[in-house]
Every structure is written in C-alpha cells, then in structure tokens.
N, C-alpha and C positions, 0 to 999 in steps of 0.2 A: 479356401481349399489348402492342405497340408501340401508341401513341394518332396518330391522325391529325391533323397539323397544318397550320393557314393558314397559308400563308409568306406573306410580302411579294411574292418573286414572282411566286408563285401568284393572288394577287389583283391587284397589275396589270396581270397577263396577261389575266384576265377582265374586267377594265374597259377595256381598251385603248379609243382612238377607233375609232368604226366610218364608215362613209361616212355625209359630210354631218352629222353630230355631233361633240361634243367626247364626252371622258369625261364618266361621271356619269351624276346625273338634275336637277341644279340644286340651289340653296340654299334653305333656311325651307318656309316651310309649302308651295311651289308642288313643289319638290325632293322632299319626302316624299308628297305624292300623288301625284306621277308614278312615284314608285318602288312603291307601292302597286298604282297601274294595271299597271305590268309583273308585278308578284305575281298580282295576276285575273287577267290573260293566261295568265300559265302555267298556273293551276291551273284554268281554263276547259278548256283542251286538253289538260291531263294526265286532267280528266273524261271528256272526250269521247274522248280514246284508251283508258284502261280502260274503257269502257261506251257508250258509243257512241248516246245515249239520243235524241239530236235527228237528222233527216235532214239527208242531207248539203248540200243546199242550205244549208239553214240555217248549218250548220257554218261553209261558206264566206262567208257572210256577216259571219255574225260574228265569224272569223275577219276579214276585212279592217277591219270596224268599230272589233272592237281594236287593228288594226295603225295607221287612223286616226287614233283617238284618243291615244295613246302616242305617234303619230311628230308629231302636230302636238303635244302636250302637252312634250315633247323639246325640237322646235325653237322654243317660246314661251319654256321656262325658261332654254335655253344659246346661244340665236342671236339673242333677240330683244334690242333695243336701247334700250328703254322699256317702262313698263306696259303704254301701248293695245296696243301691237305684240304684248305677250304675251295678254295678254286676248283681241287679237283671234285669234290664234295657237290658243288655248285653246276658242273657240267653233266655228273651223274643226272641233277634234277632237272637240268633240260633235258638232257636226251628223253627221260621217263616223261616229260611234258609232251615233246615230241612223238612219242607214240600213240598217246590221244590224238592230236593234232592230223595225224595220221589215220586215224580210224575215221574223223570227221569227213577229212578233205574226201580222201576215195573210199567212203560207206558203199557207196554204189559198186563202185568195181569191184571191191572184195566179194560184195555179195554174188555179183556174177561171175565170179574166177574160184569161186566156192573147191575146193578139190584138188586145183587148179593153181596153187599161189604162184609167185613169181618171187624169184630170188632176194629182193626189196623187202617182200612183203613178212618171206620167213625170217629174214634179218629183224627186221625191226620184233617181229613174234619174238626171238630171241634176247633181242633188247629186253621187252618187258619179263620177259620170265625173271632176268639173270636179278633185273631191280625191284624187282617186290621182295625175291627172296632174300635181295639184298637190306630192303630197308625192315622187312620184317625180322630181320635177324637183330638189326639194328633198334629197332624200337620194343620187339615182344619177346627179345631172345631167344638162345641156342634151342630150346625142349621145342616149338611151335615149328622154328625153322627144319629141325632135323626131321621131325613128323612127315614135314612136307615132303621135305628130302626122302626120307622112306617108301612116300607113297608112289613118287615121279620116279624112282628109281625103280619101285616094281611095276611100275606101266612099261618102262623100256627094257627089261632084262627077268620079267615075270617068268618069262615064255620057257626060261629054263628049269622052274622049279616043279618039284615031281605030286602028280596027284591034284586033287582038286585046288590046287593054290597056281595051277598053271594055268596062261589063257594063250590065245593063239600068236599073240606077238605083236608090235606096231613098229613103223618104222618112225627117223625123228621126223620127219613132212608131218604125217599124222599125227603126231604130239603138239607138235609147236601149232597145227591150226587148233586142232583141240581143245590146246589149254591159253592159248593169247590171243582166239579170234571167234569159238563159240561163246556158244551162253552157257557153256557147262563146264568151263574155266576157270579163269580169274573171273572172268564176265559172266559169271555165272551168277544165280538169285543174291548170294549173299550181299554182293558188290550193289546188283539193283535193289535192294533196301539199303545198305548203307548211303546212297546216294537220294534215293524217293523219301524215304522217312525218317533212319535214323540221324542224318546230318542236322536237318531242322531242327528235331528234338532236342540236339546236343546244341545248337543255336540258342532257342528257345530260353533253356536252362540257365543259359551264359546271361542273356538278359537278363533274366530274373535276378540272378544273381547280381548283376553289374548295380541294380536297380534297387539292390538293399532285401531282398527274399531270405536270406539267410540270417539279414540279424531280425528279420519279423520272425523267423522260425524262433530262433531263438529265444527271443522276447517271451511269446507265446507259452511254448515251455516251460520257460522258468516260472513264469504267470501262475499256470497251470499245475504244473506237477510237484514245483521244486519245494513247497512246503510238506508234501508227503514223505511217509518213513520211506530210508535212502533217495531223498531230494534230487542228488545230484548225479547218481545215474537213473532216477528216473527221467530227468531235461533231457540227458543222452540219449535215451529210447523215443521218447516221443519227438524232440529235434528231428534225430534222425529220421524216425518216421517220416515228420514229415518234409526234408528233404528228398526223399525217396521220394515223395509225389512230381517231382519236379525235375529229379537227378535221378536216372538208373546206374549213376557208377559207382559200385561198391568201395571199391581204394579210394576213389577221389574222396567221396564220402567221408572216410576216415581221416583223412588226410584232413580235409577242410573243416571238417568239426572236432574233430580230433585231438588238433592243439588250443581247443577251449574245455573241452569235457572232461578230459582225462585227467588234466592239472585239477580242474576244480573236483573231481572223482575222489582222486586222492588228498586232497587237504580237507576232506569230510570221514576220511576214515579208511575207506577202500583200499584193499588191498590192491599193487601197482596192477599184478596181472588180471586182476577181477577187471579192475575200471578198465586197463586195453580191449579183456574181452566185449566188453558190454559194449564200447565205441565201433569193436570189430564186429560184434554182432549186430546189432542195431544197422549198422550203414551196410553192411552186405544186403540186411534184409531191403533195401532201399529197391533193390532189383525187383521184387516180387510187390511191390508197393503200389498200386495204381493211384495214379491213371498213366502216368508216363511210367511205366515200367522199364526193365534194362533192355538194351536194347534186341538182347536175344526172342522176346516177346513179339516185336515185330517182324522179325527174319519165321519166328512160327506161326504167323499168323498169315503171312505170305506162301510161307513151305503149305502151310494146309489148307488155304485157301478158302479163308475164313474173315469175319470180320475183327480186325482188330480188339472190338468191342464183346465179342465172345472170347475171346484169351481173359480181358479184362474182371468178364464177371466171374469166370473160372478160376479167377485170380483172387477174389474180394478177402472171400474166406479163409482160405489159409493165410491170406498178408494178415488179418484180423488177430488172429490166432498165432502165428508167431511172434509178433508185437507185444501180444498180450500176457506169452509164456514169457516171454525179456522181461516186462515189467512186473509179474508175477517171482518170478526166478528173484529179481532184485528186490523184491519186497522182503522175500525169506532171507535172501542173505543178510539184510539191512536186520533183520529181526534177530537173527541168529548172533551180529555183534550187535546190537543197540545202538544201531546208525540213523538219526535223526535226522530232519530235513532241514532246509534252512530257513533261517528265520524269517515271516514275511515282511519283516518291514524291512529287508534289505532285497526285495525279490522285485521285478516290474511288474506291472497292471497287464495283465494279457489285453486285456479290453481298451486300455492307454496306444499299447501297438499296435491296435487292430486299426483305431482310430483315426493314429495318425500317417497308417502305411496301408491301409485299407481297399486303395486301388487299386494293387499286386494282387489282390484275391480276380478281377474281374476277368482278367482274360485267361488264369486258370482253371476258374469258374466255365467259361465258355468252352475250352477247349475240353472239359469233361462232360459238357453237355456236347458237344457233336461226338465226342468219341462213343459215347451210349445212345448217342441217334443213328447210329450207324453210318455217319461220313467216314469216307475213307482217312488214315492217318495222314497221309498227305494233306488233305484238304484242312482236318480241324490242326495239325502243327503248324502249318502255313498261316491261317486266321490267326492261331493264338500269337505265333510270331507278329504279325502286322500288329496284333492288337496293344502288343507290349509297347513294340515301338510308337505308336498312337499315343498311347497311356505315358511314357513318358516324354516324348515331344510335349505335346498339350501340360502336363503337369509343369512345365517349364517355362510357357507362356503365360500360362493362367496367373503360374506368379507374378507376373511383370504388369498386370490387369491390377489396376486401382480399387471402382467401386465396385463391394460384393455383389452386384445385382449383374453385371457388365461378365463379371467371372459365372454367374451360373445359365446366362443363356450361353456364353460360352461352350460350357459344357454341357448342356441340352444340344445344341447345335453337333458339338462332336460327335455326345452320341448317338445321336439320331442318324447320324452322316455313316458312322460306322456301323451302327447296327444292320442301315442296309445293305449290306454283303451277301446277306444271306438270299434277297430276292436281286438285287442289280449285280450280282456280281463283284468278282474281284478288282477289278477296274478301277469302281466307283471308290473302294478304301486306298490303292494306291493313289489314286487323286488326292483324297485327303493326305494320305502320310506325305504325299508330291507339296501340298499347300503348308501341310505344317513344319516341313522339312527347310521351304521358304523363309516362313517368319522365326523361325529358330535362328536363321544364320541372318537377317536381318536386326532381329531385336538382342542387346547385347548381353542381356542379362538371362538369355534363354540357348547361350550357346554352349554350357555347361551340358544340355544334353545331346547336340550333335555329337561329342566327345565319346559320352556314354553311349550311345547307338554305335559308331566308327571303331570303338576299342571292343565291342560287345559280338558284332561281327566277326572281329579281326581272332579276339581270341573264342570264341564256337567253332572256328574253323581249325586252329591248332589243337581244343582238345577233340575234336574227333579224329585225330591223327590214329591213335590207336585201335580205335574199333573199325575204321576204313582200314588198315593195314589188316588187321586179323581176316577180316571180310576177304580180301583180296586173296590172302594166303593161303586161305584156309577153301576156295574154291578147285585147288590144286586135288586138293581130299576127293570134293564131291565130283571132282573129273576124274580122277581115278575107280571111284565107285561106279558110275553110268559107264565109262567106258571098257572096263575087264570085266564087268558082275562078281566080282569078289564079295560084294553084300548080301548076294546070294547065300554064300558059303556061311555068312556067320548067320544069317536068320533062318537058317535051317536048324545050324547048330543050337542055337537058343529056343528053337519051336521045339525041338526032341528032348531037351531037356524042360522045357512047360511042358510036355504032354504029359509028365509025372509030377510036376511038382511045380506051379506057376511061381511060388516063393523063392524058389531056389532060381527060376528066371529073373527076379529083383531083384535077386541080391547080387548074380552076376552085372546085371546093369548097373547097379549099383556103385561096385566094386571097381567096373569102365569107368564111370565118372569120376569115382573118385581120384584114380591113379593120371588119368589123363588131365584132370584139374590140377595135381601138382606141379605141372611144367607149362601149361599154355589156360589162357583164359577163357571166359566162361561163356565164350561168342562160337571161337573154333569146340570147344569141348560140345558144347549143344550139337552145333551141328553134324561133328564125327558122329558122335554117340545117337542120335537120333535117326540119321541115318542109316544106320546098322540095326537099331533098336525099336524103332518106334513102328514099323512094317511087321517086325516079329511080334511083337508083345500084344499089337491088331490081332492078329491073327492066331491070337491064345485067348482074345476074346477083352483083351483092356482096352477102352473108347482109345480114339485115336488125340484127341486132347488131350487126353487121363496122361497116355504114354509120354505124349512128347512132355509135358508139365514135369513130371517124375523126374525126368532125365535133365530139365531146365531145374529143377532145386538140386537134386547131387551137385551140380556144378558147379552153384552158386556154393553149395556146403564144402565141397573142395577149396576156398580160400577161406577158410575157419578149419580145416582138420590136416591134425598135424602127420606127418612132419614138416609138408610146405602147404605154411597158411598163409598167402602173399597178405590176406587184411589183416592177420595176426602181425605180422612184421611189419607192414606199413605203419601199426600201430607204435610198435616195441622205441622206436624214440622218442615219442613223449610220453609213456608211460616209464619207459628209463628202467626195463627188464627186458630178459628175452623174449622172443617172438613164439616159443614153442612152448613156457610156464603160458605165455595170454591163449593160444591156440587152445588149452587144457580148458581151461575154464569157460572157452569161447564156444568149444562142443558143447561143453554142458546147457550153455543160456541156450544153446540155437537147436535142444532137442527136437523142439516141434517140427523144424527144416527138416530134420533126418526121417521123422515118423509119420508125416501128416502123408508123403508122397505114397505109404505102402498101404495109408488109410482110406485113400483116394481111390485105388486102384480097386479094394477089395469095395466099398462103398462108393459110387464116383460121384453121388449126391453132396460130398461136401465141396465140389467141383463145379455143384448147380447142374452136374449132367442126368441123363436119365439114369434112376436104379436099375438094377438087372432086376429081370424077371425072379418073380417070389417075395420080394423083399415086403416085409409084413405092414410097415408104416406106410407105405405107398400104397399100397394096394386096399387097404382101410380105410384111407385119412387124408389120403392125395399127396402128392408129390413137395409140399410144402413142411409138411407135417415130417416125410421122411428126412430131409433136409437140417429140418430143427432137433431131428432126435439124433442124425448123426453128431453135428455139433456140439449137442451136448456132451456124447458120449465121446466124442474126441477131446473136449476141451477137459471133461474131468481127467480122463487119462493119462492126459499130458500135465496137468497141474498135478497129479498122483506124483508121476516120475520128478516133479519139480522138488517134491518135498523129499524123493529116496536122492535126488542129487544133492542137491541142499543141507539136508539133516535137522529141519526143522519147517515147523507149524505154528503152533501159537508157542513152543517150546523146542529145544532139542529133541529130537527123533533119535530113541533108539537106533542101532541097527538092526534088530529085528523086524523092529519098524518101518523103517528104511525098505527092509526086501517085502514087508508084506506091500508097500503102499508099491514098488516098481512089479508084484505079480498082480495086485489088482488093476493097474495100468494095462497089461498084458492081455488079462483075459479082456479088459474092455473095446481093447485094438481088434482081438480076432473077431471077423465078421464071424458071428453065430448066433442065434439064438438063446443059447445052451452058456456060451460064454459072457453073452450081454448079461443074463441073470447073475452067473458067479461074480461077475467082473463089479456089477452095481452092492452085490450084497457084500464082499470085500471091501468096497469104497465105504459103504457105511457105517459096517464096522470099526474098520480104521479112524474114521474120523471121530465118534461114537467114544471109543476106548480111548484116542488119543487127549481130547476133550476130558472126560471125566479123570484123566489121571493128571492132567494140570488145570485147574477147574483155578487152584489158588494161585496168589505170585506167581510172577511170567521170569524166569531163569530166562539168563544170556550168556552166550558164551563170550568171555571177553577178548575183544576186538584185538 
C-alpha cells in the first residue's frame, strides 16, 4: 500500500491568507492557544454534526461565540501592534464567547421571558451586535459592514422617511431581541448553515488538502491536458476544476493555485493578464463546481428547502459548460499566438498519481454518492469527514505492517468496519477512528498522521472564519427584510417592470449583483439579492431554482468584473500586472457565467427543470431530448461568442467575422423558434465560409 504524504504544497495551500488575516495563528504561548481554540471549534461541530445533542438555537450561538472568540483571538496575535492592543483584542473574544455561553446556560429562560427580556439579557443582546459588526468589519471590510449599517439604521429611524419606504417604527428592546436573540438575526438561517453544513465542508477540504489532494490535482492535469495546444493554461482550468469539487472558495482557489499556474502560464507564452485571468476564472468557477459547491449552494438549498442534491444536478450543466468555454477560450487564444504545449516527457503520468494517491478518491467518491442519494449534507459531509480521517490514520499504520498479506486483511478489516455506517450507524465508525486514533499514537512511526488530523482541524476551523462572519453579518439584512416588509416594496417594483418586459427584469437583477459584488462577497450578495429577488422573478413565472441560481452566478461573476474583481486582484501578484488588465480578459473567458444564467431562465431545461409548456422538444421526444437540444444550442453559442472574443478559429477572424459569429450566438440565445432557425443557419454558414477561406496554411498571429 502507497503511505500518504504532507507535501510542502499541500500545507501551504491550507494555510494560505484568508480575508483580514495573515497566515498562521501567531507566535509563543498566545499562537498556540489560538490554534488550540480552532481545534474546539472543529471538534465542537464535528459533535454536533454526528449527534446533534443541543438545540439548534443553541448551536448557532455557539457556533458564532466561537467564531468570536477565534476571529478576535486571530486579529490580537497577527494584527495587533502591541500587548494592550492584544489583550484588549483578546477580551473582545471572550466577551463574544460569552455570549454564546449565555444562550446555552439560560436557553430555557430566554425562551420563557420571550418579549419580556431583562436588563442582562439586552446587555449581553448588545454585546453581540456591537462584535460581529465589529469583527466583520474586521475580517470582510468597510462595503459589507456599512450595508449592515444601513439596513439596522433603517430598522431604527425608517419610521421617518416619507411614502412607501416608511414602516411603523420599533423601539431598541425590539431590535436587540430581534436581531441577537431570534432566528431571524444573526441566528438567523444563514448562521444555521454555516454551522450544520458549511463548517464541515470547509473541514472536509482542509483534510484533503492536508493529505496531499491538491498536488494529485495537480498531477492529474498536467498528465492530462498539459501536452495540449496552450498546455499550461489548460492544467489551470482543469486543476482548478477540479479543486472546485472539493474547495467552493474562489479567492482561496486562486491564491492556492495560483502561485503554481500563472508562473508556469507565463514562461509558455501567455500574456501576464490572460494567464491571471484564466487562474481567476477557472477558480471562481470552483463555486458552481459539484459536488461540494460554494458554500452559498448550501444556505439555497436550505433557503428552499430542497435537497442539497437538487442544487446539485441543477448545477451539473452549466459547471460543464463554463469549464468547457475556459478551455475552449484557451485553445483559440493558444491558436491565435502558436502556443504549444509541453513537452510530455517532462509532464507526470496522470495514471502514476492516481496510483499512488488513489485512496483521496474514496471518501470523495462516497460523499457524492450520499449527496445524489439524497442524504442530508450534514450527514454525507460528516461520513466523508470521518472517512478522511479513517483513510489517513489507517494509511499510516498500514505502513508500519511488514508482510503484504498482514497489510491487506488490514484493510479488508477497515473497510468493512467502515463501510458499515451506513446500516450501524455513526457510532460504530467513531469506534473505529476511537481504535485507530489508539494505535497511531502508540506505534511510532504512525504518528506522522495524528499531526495531520490535529493541524487539519485546527486549520478548517480558521478558514471558515470568513464565511461564518459573512453568515453572521449578513442575517442583520434578512432581519431587517422580515421585520419592516421593505422586500415588499422592491418585488413589486421588479413585478411591474416584468409585466412588460421579463428581460429588462434580469438585467436589473443582474445589475443588483453585480454592484453589490463589488464591496462584500458572494455569501452576503446571494442572500440580499435573492431575497429581494428570487419571490419576484417566481412570480413572473421563473422556477424558483432557475431564480435563485441566476442570482448565485452574477455573484460569483462580480469577482471577475471589473472595476472590483477581488479574484482578478487576488490574482495580480503573481501574475506581476494589475488587477483590472487580468479582470478584462477574465470577463471574456468567464462569458458562459454571464449568459448561461439568462439561458436558463428562458429554457430552464439546461437547469434539469421542467420546460415551460409548448416547448417543442419536450413535448415530441420527452424531456431528455429537450435537455440535449438546449445544450447544444447553448454550448454552440457560446463557443460562437468565444471565437467574436478571441478573434480566431482554425485562423484569425476577421472583424466582420467577429460580429457575424457574436449575432449568430445571439439569435441562438433567444428562446424561439424563428430564432433557433436563423441562429443554426448563421452558425453554419460562419463556419462553412470561415473553413473554406483558410482551407491552406494556418496563419498566427505572433505571440
């Protein structure tokens, strides 16, 4: 059996900077209980995801208590500037731990003083308000913070403004229960997914990672693609693909593949901003990626109360299909300068890595089969977590196992022990990981992986720092919406303008995302904008899936479109240009993100949902049939538009060229009939004329 190994990669990958922190957890004794507190953290919520022993209220308390204490404990050890600063840094994250602590001890009494609070109870309410918005300012900056600011400002002084933007008023009692003590607060859904599903997740990943995932991605890749015309952004695209199955976060993404893809982009040819973009596109699309998508997938999958696994297939096709235009995109550009791939005898055996890191496939293997069995995400994150740690304990032992025969009942034994989870229960596999956790720390040469599990914890729990803060902050929003009906006012607004014109409805949503993507991330922008949005756009007749989906890609495309592309700049120091030349070129690759979401809505069969009534391939040929003709007719359209961005095919594309292939794109986008005809006989011509007029030698433009 091959042994699993920490690579150097591997673990910088997993410490990368996250927002508003450096690496780490700091130096001397302040550094090691801060890495400690992220150890409780995880292992708090890995309890409460297998067992599930406290109510959920409570949960979410605690859950932000520890997000408190850890994010201010964080910024005292690696931002602060002196002792008081850290000290005082350091008491902020008690207090904020205390406030959970507080929801625990008297759940019951609060419940029954509902209305009713007591002077303690509002203080401490106030407590928590003043430190979320404090550590979100701190960790997600000023745009997210001031938001919130805006919204809590109009709960308490709405009451003055004229016309339908007025509500009847609240006083602060009513505020402070509302937003520090219901579930339509901070404690409100977002908090209870960041805590039930997406923590795990972001554990989950961390493992992987810890455990060497990243350079098998990698491997694989290069295996695979990197002998193709433009080699070296094609690794980038499919890498990043497929970290996206494992990692829904775009920046980190970038960040962690980033500083391998984009050096190597560029000493193949690539222009600095092309290779940025392609790493910034590529890793954004990580979000829309299944199985483990970003984590906004999950918060919509709970908002609609649904199974996870329907977001999922909802999802298949378009992640398909933007992957697809990246590596397409980069095949014309490679064509257009004569950018060759690399050579393969200096390339890896995809099949060599598969080999000898092959075990990493097993428990992300599993955790896509419960996620398409319809286990709750809780349940299959939870498994696949256990099963990691399982898979590398045991890989760690086994090495220490002499004769080969001794090592495979071994692992007969393990698996069999673990596989039955599925009928005994979760019990029966913490026994095992209980047994192997044992012999690890007894056998000497196997205690290499307790390290890996202890630091693998420690740091899942510091990078979900981020999306638990957004979570927290951003239920400031959804309590101001439930509590004035203000969301009222704008899905009326948006109904009156669909009643004439549903397109001129997307693009205003559209337009919401985009501008709200500029300043806060792609967690809180979902849920503003869907909440405003995704009731109106129902109610004009787009599934309710369709909606929210739409509104989840703008989002993700707001950190690609310029002027603030946080992954275009995440990008910009190792590609060693600005951030707003890589944004240019990063719109271009990530077209299909911007078009597939309008192609959905008018077709929602590339969605996997039902066609609307009439639709001609449905209703002829069955619902499978309409499926495969939209696809097609999406995917040619968007490879049309690839070749009017680009400027070439098997040769340089005129620019008349250019506009005919971006209006045969066009007509093929509009749901019609009338249009599918002109938009097909376009497409053929185009290719047809463009063919026959470079039939000989293939012209380049030089690089």
């Amino acid at each position: 059996m091959t042994k699993l190994h920490l690579s150097d990669d591997s673990q910088h990958a997993a410490e990368e900077q996250i927002e508003g922190l450096p690496a780490g957890f700091g130096e001397g004794l302040p550094g090691r209980i801060a890495y400690w507190i992220a150890l409780t953290f995880s292992l708090f919520q890995i309890w409460i995801a297998a067992y599930g022993p406290l109510a959920s209220q409570i949960v979410r308390a605690m859950h932000v208590g520890f997000l408190l204490l850890l994010g201010f404990v964080l910024i005292g050890n690696l931002l602060a500037r002196n002792r008081v600063s850290q000290g005082f840094y350091w008491l902020l994250g008690i207090a904020g731990f205390a406030t959970g602590v507080y929801n625990w001890v008297f759940y019951r009494d609060i419940l029954l003083r509902s209305n009713f609070l007591t002077t303690v109870d509002l203080a401490m309410g106030v407590v928590l308000l003043v430190l979320v918005f404090w550590l979100a300012r701190r960790l997600m900056g000023w745009p997210l913070f001031i938001i919130a600011c805006a919204f809590l400002g109009y709960c308490a002084f709405g009451e003055n403004l004229p016309g339908m933007f007025g509500h009847r008023g609240y006083d602060a009692t009513m505020l402070i229960e509302h937003f520090a003590f219901g579930t339509e607060g901070i404690y409100g859904s977002p908090v209870y997914v960041s805590s039930a599903y997406i923590f795990i997740f972001v554990v989950f990943a961390a493992f992987l990672e810890r455990a060497g995932m990243l350079d098998l991605f990698n491997d694989v890749a290069l295996g695979l693609v990197g002998h193709w015309r433009g080699g070296a952004a094609q690794v980038c695209t499919l890498s990043s693909a497929l970290m996206g199955t494992i990692s829904g976060s775009g920046v980190a993404n970038v960040v962690a593949s980033g500083q391998f893809t984009i050096p190597l982009m560029k000493k193949f040819g690539f222009r600095a901003s092309f290779a940025g973009g392609v790493e910034a596109t590529s890793s954004m699309g990580g979000q829309i990626m299944p199985p483990i998508m970003g984590a906004v997938a999950f918060i919509m999958a709970e908002t609609l109360n649904i199974p996870y696994g329907d977001v999922v297939r909802a999802a298949l096709i378009p992640a398909a299909m933007y992957f697809g235009v990246c590596f397409w995109n980069v095949y014309l550009e490679s064509g257009k300068h004569n950018l060759r791939g690399l050579p393969r005898d200096q390339l890896p055996s995809p099949w060599a890595a598969i080999k000898k890191q092959w075990m990493l496939m097993i428990p992300l293997g599993m955790l896509v089969y419960l996620l398409f069995a319809d286990y709750t995400p809780i349940f299959a994150g939870s498994m696949g977590l256990a099963l990691v740690v399982v898979l590398i304990l045991a890989t760690a032992i086994a090495a220490t196992i002499g004769p080969f025969v001794f090592r495979i009942v071994f692992w007969i034994s393990v698996g069999l022990a673990s596989a039955a989870f599925l009928k005994y229960g979760v019990d029966l596999l913490m026994i095992v990981i209980g047994v192997l956790l044992a012999a690890c720390f007894l056998l000497r040469g196997a205690r290499e992986a307790l390290v890996i599990v202890r630091d693998s914890l420690a740091l899942g729990a510091r990078n979900a720092l981020p999306v638990a803060a957004a979570c927290a902050i951003v239920g400031i929003v959804i309590g101001t919406l439930t509590l004035t009906g203000i969301a009222s006012t704008f899905i009326g607004a948006v109904i009156r303008i669909g009643e004439n014109n549903l397109f001129l409805s997307l693009v205003l949503v559209m337009i919401t995302c985009l501008v709200l993507g500029m300043g806060i991330p792609t967690i809180p922008n979902y849920i503003i904008t869907s909440s405003l949005a995704g009731p109106a756009l129902e109610q004009l007749g787009v599934p309710l899936l369709v909606s929210h989906m739409f509104v989840f890609y703008f989002g993700i495309m707001a950190d690609l479109t310029p002027p603030v592309a946080l992954a275009c700049f995440a990008a910009a120091p190792m590609a060693k240009v600005s951030g707003l030349k890589i944004s240019i070129d990063a719109t271009k690759l990530a077209i299909a993100g911007f078009i597939m979401p309008f192609i959905a809505v008018y077709s929602p069969a590339l969605m996997l949902q039902e066609p609307y009534p009439g639709s001609y391939f449905n209703e002829q040929f069955g619902f499978w049939a309409e499926v495969a003709f939209v696809t097609f007719k999406a995917a040619l359209a968007i490879g049309l538009w690839g070749v009017a961005v680009v400027g070439y095919l098997i040769a340089p594309a005129r620019l008349w060229e250019r506009v005919w292939a971006f209006g045969a794109g066009v007509a093929l986008v509009l749901a019609s009939p009338q249009s599918d005809v002109i938009g097909f006989a376009l497409a053929a011509l185009f290719l047809l004329q463009h063919w026959l007029r470079h039939r000989g030698p293939r012209r380049q433009v030089p690089a």
